[in-house]
VEXZADREN-202546 format. One record per atom (N, C-alpha, C): x negated, y negated, z. Coordinates in nm, 2 decimals, always signed. Example, Ala and Ser with C-alpha at 12.3 -4.5 7.8 and 13.67 -1.06 7.14 Angstrom:
BEGIN
((-1.32 +0.57 +0.78))
((-1.23 +0.45 +0.78))
((-1.32 +0.33 +0.78))
((-1.28 +0.22 +0.71))
((-1.37 +0.11 +0.71))
((-1.29 +0.00 +0.79))
This chain:
BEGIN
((-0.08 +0.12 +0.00))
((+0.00 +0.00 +0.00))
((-0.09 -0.13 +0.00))
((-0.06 -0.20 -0.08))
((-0.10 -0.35 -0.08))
((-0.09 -0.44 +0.02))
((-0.20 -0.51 +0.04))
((-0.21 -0.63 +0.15))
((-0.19 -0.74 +0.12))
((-0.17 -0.72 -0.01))
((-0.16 -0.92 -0.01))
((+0.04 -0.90 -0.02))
((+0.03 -1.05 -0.01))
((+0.19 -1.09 +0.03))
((+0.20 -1.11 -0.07))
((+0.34 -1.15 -0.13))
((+0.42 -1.17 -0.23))
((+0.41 -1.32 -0.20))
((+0.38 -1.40 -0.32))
((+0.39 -1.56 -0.36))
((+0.50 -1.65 -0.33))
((+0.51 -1.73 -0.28))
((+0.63 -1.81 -0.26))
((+0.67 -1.86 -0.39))
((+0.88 -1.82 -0.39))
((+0.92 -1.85 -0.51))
((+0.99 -1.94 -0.48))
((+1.05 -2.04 -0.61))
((+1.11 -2.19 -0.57))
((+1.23 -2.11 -0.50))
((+1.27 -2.03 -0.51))
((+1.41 -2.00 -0.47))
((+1.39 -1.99 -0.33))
((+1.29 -1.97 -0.25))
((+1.33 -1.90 -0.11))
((+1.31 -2.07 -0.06))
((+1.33 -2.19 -0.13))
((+1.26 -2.31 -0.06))
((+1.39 -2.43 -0.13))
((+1.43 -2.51 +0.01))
((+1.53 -2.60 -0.06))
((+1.58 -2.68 +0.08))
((+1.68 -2.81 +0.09))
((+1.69 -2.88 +0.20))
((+1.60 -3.01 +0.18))
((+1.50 -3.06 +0.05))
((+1.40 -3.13 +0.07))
((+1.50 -3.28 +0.13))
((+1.59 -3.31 +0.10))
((+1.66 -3.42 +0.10))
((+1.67 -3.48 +0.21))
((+1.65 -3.35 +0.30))
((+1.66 -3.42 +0.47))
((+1.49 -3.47 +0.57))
((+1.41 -3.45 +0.40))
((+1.28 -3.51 +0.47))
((+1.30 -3.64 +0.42))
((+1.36 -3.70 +0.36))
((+1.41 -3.86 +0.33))
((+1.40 -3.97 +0.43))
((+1.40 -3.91 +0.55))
((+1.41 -4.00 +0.65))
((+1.23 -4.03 +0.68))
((+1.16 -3.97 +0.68))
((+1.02 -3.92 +0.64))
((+0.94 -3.99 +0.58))
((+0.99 -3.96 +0.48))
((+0.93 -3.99 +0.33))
((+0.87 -4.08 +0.28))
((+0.96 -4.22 +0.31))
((+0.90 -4.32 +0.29))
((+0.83 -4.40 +0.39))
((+0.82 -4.33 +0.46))
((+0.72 -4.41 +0.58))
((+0.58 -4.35 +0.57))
((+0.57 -4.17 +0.53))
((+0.42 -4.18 +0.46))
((+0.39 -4.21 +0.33))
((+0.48 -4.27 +0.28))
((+0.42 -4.31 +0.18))
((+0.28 -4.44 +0.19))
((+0.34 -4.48 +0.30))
((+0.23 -4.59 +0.34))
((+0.12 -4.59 +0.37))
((+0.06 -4.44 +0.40))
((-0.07 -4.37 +0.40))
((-0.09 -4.33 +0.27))
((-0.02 -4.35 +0.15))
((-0.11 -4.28 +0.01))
((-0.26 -4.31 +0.02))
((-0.30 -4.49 +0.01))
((-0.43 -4.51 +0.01))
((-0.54 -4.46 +0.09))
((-0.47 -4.38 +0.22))
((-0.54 -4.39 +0.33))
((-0.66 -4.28 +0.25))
((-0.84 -4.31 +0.32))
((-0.87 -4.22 +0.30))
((-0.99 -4.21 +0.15))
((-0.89 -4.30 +0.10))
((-0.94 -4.37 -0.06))
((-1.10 -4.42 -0.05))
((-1.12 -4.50 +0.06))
((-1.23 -4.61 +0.01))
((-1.34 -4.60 -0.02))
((-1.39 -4.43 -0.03))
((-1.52 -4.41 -0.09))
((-1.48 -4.38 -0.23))
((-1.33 -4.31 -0.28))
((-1.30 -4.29 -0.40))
((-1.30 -4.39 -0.50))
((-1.43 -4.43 -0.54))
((-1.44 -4.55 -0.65))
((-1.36 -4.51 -0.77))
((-1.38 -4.39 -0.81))
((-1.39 -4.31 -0.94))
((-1.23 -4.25 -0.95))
((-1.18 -4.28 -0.81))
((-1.01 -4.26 -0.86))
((-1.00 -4.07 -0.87))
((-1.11 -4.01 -0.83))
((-1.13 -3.89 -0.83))
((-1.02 -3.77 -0.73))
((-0.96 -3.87 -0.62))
((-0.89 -3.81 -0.51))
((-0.75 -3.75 -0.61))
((-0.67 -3.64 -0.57))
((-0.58 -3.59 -0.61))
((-0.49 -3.59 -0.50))
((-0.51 -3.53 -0.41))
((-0.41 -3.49 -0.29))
((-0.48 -3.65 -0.19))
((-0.32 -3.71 -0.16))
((-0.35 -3.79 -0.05))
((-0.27 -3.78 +0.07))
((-0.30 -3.87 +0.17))
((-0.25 -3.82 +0.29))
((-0.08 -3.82 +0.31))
((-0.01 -3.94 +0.23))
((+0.13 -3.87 +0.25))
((+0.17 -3.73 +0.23))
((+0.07 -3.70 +0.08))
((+0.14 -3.59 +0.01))
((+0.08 -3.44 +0.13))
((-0.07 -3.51 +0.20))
((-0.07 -3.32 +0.25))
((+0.02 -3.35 +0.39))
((+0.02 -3.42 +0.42))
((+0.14 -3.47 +0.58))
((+0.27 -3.40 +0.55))
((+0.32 -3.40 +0.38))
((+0.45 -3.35 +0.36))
((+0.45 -3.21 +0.37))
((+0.33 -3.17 +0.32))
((+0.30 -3.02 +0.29))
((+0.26 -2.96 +0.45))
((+0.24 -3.04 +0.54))
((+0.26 -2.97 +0.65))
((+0.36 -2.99 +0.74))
((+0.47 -3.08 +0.71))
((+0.59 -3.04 +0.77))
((+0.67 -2.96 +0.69))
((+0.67 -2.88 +0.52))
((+0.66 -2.81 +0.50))
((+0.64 -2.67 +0.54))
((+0.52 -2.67 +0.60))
((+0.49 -2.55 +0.67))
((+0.57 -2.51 +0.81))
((+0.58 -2.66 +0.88))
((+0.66 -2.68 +1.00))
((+0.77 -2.54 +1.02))
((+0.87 -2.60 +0.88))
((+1.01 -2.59 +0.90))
((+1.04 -2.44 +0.75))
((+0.93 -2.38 +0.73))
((+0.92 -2.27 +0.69))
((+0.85 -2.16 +0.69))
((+0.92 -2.08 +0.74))
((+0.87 -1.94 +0.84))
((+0.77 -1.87 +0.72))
((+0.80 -1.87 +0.64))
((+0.74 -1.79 +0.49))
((+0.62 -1.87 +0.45))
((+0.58 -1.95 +0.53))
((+0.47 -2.07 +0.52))
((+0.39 -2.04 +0.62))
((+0.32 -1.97 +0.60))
((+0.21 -1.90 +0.78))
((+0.07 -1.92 +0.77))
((+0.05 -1.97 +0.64))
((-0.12 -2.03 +0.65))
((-0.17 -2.09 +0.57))
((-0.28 -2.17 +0.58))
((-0.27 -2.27 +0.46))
((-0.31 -2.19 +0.35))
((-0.33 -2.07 +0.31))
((-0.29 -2.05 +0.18))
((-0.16 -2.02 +0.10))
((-0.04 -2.00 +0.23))
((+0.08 -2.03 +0.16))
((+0.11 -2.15 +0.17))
((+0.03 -2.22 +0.21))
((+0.07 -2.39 +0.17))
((+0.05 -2.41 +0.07))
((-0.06 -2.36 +0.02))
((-0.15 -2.39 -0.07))
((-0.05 -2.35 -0.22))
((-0.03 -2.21 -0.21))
((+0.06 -2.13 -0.27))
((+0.21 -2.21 -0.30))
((+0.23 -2.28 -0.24))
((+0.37 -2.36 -0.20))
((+0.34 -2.47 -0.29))
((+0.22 -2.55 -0.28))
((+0.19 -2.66 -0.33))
((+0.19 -2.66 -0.53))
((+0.22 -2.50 -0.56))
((+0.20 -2.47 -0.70))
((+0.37 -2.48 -0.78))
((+0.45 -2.45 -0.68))
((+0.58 -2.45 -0.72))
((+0.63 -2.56 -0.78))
((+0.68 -2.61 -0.88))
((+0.73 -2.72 -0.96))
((+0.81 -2.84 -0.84))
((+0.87 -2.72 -0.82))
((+1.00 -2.80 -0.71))
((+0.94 -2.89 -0.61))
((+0.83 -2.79 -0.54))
((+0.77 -2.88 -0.43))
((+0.71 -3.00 -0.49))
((+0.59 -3.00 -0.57))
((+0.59 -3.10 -0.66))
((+0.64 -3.20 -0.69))
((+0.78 -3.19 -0.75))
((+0.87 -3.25 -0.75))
((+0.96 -3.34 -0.65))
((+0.97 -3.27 -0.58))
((+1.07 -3.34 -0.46))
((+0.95 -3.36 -0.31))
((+0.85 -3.36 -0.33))
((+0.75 -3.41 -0.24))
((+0.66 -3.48 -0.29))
((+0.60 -3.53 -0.43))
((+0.55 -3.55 -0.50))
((+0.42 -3.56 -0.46))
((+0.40 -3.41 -0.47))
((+0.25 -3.37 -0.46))
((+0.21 -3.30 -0.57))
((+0.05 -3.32 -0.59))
((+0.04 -3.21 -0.71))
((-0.07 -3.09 -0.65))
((-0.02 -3.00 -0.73))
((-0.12 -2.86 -0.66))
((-0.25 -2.87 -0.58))
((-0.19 -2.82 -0.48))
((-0.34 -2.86 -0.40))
((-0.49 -2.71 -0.44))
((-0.57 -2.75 -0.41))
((-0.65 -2.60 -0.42))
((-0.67 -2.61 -0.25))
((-0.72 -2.46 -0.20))
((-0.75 -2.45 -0.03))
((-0.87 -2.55 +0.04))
((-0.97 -2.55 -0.08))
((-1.06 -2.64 -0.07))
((-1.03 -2.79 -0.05))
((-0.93 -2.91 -0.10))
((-0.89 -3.03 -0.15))
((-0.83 -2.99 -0.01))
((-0.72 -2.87 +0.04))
((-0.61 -2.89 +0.15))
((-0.74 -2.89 +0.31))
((-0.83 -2.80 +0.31))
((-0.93 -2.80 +0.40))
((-1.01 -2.93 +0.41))
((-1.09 -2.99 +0.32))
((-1.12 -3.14 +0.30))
((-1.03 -3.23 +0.40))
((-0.87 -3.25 +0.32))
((-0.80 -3.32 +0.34))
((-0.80 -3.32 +0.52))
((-0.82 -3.21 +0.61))
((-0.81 -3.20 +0.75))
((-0.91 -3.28 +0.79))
((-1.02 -3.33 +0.75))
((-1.11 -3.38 +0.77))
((-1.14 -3.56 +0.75))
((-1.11 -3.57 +0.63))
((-1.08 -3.74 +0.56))
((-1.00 -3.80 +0.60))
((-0.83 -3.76 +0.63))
((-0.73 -3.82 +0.69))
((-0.69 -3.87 +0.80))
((-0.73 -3.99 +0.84))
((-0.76 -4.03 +1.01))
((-0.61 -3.98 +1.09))
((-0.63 -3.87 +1.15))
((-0.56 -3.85 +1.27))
((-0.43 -3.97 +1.29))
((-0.52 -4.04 +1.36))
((-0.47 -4.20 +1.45))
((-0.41 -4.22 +1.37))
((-0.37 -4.27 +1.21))
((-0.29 -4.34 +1.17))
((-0.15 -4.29 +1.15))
((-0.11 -4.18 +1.23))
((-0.02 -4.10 +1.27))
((+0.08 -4.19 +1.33))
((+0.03 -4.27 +1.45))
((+0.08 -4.30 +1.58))
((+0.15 -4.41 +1.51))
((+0.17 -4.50 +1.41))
((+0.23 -4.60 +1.36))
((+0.36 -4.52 +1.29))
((+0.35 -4.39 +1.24))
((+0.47 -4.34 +1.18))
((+0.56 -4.27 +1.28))
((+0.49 -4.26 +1.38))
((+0.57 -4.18 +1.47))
((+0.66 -4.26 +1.60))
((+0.56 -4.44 +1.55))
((+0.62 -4.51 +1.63))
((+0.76 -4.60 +1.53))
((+0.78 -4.56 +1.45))
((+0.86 -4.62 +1.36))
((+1.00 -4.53 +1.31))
((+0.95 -4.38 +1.34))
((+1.03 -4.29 +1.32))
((+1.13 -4.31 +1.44))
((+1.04 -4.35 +1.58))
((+1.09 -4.27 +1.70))
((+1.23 -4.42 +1.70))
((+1.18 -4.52 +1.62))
((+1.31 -4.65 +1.65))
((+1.46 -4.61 +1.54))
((+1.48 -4.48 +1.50))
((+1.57 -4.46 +1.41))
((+1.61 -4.37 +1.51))
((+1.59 -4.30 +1.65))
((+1.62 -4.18 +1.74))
((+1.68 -4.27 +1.87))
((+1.70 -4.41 +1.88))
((+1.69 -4.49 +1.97))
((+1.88 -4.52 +2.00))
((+1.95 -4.49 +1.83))
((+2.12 -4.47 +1.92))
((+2.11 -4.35 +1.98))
((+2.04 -4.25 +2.00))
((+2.12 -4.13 +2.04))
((+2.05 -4.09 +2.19))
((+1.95 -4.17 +2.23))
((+1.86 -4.16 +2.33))
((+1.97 -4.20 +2.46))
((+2.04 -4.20 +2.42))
((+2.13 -4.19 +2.58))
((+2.20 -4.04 +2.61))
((+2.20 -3.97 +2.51))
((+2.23 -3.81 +2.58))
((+2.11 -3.81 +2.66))
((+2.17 -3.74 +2.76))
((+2.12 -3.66 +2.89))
((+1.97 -3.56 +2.83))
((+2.04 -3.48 +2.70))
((+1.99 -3.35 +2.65))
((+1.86 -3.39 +2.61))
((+1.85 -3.53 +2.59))
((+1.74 -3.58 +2.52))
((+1.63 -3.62 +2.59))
((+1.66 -3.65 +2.73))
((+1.55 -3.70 +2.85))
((+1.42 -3.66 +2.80))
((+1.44 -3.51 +2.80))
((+1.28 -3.43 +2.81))
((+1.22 -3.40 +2.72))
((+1.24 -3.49 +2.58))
((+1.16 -3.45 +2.50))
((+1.01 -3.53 +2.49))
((+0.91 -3.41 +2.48))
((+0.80 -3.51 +2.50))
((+0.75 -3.58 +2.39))
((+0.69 -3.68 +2.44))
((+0.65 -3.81 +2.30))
((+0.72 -3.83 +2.20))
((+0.90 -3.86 +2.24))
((+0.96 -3.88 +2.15))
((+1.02 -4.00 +2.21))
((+1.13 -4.00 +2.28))
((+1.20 -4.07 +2.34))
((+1.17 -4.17 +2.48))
((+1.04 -4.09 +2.56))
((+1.03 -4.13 +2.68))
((+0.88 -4.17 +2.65))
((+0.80 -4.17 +2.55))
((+0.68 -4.21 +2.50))
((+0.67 -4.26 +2.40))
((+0.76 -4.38 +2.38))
((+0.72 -4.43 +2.24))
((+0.65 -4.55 +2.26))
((+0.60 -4.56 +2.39))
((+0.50 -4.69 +2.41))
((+0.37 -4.65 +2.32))
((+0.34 -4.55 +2.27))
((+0.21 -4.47 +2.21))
((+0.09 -4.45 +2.28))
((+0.18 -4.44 +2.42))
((+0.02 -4.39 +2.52))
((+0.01 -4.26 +2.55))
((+0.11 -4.17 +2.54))
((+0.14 -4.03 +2.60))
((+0.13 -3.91 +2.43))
((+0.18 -4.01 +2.32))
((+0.14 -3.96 +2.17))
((+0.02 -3.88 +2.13))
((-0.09 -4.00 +2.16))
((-0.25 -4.00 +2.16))
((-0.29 -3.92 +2.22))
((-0.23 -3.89 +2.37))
((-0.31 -3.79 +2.47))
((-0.30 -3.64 +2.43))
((-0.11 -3.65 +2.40))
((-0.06 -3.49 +2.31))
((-0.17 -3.45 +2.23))
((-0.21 -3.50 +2.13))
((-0.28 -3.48 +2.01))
((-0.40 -3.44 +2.06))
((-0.49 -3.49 +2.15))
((-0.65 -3.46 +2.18))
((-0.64 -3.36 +2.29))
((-0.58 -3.33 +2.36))
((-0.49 -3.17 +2.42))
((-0.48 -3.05 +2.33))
((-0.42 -3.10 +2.26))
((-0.40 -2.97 +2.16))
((-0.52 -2.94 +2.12))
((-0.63 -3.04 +2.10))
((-0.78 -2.99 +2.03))
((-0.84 -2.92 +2.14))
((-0.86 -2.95 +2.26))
((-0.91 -2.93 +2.37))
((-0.88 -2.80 +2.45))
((-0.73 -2.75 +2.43))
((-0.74 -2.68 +2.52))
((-0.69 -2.52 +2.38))
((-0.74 -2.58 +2.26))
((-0.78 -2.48 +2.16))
((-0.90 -2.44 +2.15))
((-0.99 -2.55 +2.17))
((-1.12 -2.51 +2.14))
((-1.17 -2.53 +2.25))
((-1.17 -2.56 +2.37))
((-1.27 -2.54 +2.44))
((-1.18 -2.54 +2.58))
((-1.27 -2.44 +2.74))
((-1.14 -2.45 +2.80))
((-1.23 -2.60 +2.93))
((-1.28 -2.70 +2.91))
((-1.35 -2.80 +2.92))
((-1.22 -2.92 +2.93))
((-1.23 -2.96 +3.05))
((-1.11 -3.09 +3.03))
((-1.20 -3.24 +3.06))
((-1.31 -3.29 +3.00))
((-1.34 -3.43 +3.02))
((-1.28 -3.51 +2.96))
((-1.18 -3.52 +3.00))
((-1.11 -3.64 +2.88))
((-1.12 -3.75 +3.01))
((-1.13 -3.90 +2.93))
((-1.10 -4.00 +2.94))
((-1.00 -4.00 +3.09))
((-1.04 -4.12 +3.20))
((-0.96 -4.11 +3.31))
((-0.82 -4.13 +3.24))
((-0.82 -4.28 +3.16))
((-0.67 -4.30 +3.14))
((-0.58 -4.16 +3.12))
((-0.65 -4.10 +2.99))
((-0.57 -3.99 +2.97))
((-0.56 -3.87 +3.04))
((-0.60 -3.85 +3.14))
((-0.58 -3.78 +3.28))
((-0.51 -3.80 +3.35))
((-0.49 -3.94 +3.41))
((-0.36 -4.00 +3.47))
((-0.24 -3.98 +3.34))
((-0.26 -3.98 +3.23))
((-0.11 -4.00 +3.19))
((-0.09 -3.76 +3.19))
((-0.19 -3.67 +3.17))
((-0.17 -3.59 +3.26))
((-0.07 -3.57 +3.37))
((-0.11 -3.61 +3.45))
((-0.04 -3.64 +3.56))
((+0.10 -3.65 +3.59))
((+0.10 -3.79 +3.52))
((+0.18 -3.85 +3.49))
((+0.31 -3.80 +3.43))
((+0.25 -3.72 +3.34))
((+0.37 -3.67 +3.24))
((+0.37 -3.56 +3.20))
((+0.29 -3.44 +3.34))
((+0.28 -3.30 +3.31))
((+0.39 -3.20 +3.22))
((+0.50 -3.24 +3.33))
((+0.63 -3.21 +3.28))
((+0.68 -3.18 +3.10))
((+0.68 -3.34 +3.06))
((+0.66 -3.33 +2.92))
((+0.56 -3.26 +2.86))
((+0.43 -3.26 +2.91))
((+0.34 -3.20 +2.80))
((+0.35 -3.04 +2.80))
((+0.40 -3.00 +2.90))
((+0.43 -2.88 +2.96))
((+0.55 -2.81 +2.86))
((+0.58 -2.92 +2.84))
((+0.75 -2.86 +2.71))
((+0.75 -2.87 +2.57))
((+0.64 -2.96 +2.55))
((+0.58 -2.98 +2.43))
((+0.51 -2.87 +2.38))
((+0.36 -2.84 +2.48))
((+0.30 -2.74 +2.46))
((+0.41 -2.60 +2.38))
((+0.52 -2.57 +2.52))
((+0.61 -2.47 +2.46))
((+0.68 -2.46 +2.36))
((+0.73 -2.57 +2.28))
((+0.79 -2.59 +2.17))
((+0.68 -2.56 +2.10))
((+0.55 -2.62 +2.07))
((+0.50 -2.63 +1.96))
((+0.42 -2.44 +1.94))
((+0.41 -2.42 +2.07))
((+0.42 -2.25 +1.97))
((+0.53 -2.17 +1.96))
((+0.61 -2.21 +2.05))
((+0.70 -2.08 +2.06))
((+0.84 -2.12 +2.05))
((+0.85 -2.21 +1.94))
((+0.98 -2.28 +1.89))
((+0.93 -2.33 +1.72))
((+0.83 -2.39 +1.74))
((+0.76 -2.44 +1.61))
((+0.67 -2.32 +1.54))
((+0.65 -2.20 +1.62))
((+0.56 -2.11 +1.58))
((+0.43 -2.16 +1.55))
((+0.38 -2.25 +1.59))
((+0.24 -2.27 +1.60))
((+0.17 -2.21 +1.62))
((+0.12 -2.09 +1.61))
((+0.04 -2.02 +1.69))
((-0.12 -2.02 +1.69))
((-0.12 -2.08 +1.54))
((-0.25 -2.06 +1.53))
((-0.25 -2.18 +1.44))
((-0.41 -2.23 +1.38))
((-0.40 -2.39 +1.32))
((-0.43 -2.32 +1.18))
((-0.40 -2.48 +1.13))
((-0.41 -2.46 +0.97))
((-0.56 -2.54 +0.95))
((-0.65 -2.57 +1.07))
((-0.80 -2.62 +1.04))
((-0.84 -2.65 +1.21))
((-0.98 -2.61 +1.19))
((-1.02 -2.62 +1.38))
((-1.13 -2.75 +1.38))
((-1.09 -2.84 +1.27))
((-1.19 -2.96 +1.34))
((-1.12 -3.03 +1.39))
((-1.18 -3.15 +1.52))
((-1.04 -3.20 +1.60))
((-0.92 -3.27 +1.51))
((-0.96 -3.36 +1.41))
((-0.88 -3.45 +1.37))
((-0.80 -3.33 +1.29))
((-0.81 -3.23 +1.21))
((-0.70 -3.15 +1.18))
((-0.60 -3.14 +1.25))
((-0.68 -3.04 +1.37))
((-0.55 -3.03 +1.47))
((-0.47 -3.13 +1.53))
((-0.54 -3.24 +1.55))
((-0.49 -3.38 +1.58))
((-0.35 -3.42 +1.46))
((-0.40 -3.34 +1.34))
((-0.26 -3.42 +1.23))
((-0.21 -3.29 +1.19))
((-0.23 -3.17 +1.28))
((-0.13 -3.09 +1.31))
((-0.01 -3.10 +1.41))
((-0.10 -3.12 +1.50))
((-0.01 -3.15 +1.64))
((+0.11 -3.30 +1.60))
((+0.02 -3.39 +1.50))
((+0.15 -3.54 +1.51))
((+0.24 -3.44 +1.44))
((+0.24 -3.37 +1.33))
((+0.32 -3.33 +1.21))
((+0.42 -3.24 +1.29))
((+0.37 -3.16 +1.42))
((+0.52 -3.06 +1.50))
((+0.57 -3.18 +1.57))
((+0.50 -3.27 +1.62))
((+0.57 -3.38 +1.70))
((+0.68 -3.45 +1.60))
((+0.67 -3.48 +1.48))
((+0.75 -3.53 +1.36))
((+0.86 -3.43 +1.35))
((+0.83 -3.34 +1.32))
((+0.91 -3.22 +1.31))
((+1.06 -3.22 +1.44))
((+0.94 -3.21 +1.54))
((+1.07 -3.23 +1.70))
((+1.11 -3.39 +1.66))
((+1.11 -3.46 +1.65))
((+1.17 -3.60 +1.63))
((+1.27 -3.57 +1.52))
((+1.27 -3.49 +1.39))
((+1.35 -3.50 +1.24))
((+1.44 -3.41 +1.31))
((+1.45 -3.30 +1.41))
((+1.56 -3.22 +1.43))
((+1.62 -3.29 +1.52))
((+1.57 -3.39 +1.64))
((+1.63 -3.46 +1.71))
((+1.73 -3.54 +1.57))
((+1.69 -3.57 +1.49))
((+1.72 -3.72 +1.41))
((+1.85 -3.67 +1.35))
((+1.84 -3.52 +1.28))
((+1.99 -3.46 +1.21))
((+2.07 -3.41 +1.28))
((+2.05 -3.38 +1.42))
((+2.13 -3.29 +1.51))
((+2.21 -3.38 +1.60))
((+2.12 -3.50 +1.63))
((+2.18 -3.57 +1.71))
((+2.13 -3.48 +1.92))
((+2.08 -3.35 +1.90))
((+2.05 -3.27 +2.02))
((+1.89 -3.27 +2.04))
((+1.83 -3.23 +2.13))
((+1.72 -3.21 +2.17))
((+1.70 -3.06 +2.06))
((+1.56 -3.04 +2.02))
((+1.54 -2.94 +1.91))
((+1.55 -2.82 +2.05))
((+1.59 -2.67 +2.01))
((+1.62 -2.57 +2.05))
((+1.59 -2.45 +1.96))
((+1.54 -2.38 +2.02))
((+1.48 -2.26 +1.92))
((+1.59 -2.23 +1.83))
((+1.74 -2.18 +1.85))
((+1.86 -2.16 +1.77))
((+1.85 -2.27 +1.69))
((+1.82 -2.42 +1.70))
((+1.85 -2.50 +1.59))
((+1.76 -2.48 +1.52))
((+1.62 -2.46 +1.55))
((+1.46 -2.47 +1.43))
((+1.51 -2.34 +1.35))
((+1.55 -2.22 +1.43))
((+1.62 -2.13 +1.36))
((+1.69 -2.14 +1.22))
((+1.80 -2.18 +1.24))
((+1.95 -2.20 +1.22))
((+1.86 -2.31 +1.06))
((+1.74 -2.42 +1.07))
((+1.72 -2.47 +1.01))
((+1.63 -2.42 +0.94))
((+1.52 -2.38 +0.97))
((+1.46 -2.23 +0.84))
((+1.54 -2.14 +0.75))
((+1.66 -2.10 +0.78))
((+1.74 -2.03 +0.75))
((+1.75 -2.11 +0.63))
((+1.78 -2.23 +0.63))
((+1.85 -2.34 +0.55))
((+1.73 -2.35 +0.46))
((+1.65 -2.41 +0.51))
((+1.48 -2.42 +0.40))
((+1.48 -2.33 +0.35))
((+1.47 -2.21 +0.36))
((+1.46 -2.06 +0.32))
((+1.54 -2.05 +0.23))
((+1.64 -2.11 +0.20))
((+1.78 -2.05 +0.12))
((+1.82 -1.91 +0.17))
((+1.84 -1.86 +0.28))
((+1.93 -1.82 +0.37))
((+2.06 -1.81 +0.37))
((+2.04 -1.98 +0.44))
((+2.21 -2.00 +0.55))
((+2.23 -2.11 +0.44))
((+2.32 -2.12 +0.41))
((+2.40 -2.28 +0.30))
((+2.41 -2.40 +0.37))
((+2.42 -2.50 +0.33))
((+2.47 -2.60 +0.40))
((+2.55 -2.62 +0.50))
((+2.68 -2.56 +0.38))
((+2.79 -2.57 +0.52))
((+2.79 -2.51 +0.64))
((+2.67 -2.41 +0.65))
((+2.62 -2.31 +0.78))
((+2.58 -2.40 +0.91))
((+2.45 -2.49 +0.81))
((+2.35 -2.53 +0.88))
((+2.50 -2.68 +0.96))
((+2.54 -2.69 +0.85))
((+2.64 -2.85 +0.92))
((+2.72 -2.80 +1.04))
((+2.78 -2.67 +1.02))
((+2.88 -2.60 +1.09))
((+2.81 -2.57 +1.25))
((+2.68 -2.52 +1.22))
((+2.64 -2.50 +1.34))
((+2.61 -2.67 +1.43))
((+2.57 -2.74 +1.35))
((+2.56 -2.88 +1.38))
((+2.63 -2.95 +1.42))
((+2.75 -2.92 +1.41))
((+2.88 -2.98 +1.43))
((+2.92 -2.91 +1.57))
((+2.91 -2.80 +1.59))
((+2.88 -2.67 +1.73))
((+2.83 -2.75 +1.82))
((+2.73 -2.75 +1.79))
((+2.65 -2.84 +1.88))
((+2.70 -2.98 +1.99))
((+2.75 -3.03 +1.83))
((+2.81 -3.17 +1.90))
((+2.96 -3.19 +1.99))
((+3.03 -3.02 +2.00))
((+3.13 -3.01 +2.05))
((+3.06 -3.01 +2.22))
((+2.93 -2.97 +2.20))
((+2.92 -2.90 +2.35))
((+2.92 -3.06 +2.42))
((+2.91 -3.16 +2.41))
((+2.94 -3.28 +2.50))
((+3.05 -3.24 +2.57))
């Protein structure tokens, strides 16, 4: 029997319309990353690999960056993320060239479109969404995730130890969503700033299910919403369950 997997086909992938909310806010990073590229030689820029990793986020059949990569060849994706084929090389690079930090400006701009619904109860505890959008508790998420991946060493910075502290709670829920809700389990690149614009891209991810559901994200919803990405569950599934939801007030 054969080991390699079967290729991702446009059919098992669809729903792009609900990254719209997204979308045009990285666009504002196309240039990012550019300024040694005199020669106009770059292909893949930072909106377009940002889309291809919430991409991955919110599709289970997306488990490494070579099914990203593999993903990045389909017309459709193409198309409706307007990226062009990446090679694994251009997608590994890209972990490297794309500053991290300039995350924290999209995430602070996303999190003001989450700001009618931030009076449910259900929403208190989401971390660095709602109760961290001063962008002090963001920053610390992100260099955590590197830290206690790669090394089990905690010198970070006093500030970011007090906010530790501070906001164990959250990071504590965070941490659990981002593997075992987001299926994070493993990275798509182990230099810090990768992980760093892994970790904003699940944090994006938990903010875009807060943003369509109107609920705190729940493993049944990231569910219920792959199903949908996947061509699965139809629309009226994914709305039906969403609408479920909104009964339980």
């Amino acid at each position: 029997m054969s080991d390699k997997r079967e290729k991702i086909k446009e059919s098992q992938l669809q729903g792009f319309k609900y990254f719209k909310a997204i979308s045009g806010m990285l666009e504002s990073l196309h240039d990012a990353g550019c300024q040694r590229d005199r020669a106009g030689n770059r292909l893949l820029h930072m909106d377009q690999y940002m889309s291809l990793l919430l991409l991955y986020m919110f599709n289970p059949i997306c488990t490494s960056l070579r099914a990203v990569q593999q993903a990045s060849e389909l017309q459709k994706v193409q198309r409706k993320l307007g990226c062009p084929r990446a090679s694994l090389g251009s997608l590994s690079e890209s972990a490297r060239v794309f500053d991290s930090q300039l995350m924290q400006e999209i995430i602070e701009h996303l999190s003001e479109k989450l700001k009618p619904i931030s009076s449910h109860s259900r929403l208190d505890d989401l971390p660095g969404i709602l109760t961290a959008v001063d962008g002090t508790l963001i920053p610390a998420l992100s260099k955590m995730t590197w830290a206690l991946w790669k090394t089990d060493r905690f010198d970070f910075e006093a500030d970011v130890i007090a906010l530790i502290f501070k906001h164990r709670w959250m990071i504590e829920i965070f941490f659990r969503f981002f593997k075992h809700v987001l299926g994070c389990r493993h990275l798509l690149s182990y230099c810090q700033n990768g992980i760093e614009l892994q970790t904003y891209a699940a944090i994006i991810a938990c903010m875009l299910i807060a943003l369509w559901t109107g609920r705190k994200p729940t493993l049944r919803t990231y569910e219920m919403l792959c199903w949908y990405f996947t061509g699965m569950a139809s629309e009226d599934e994914l709305l039906a369950h969403i609408a479920k939801l909104q009964k339980q007030d």
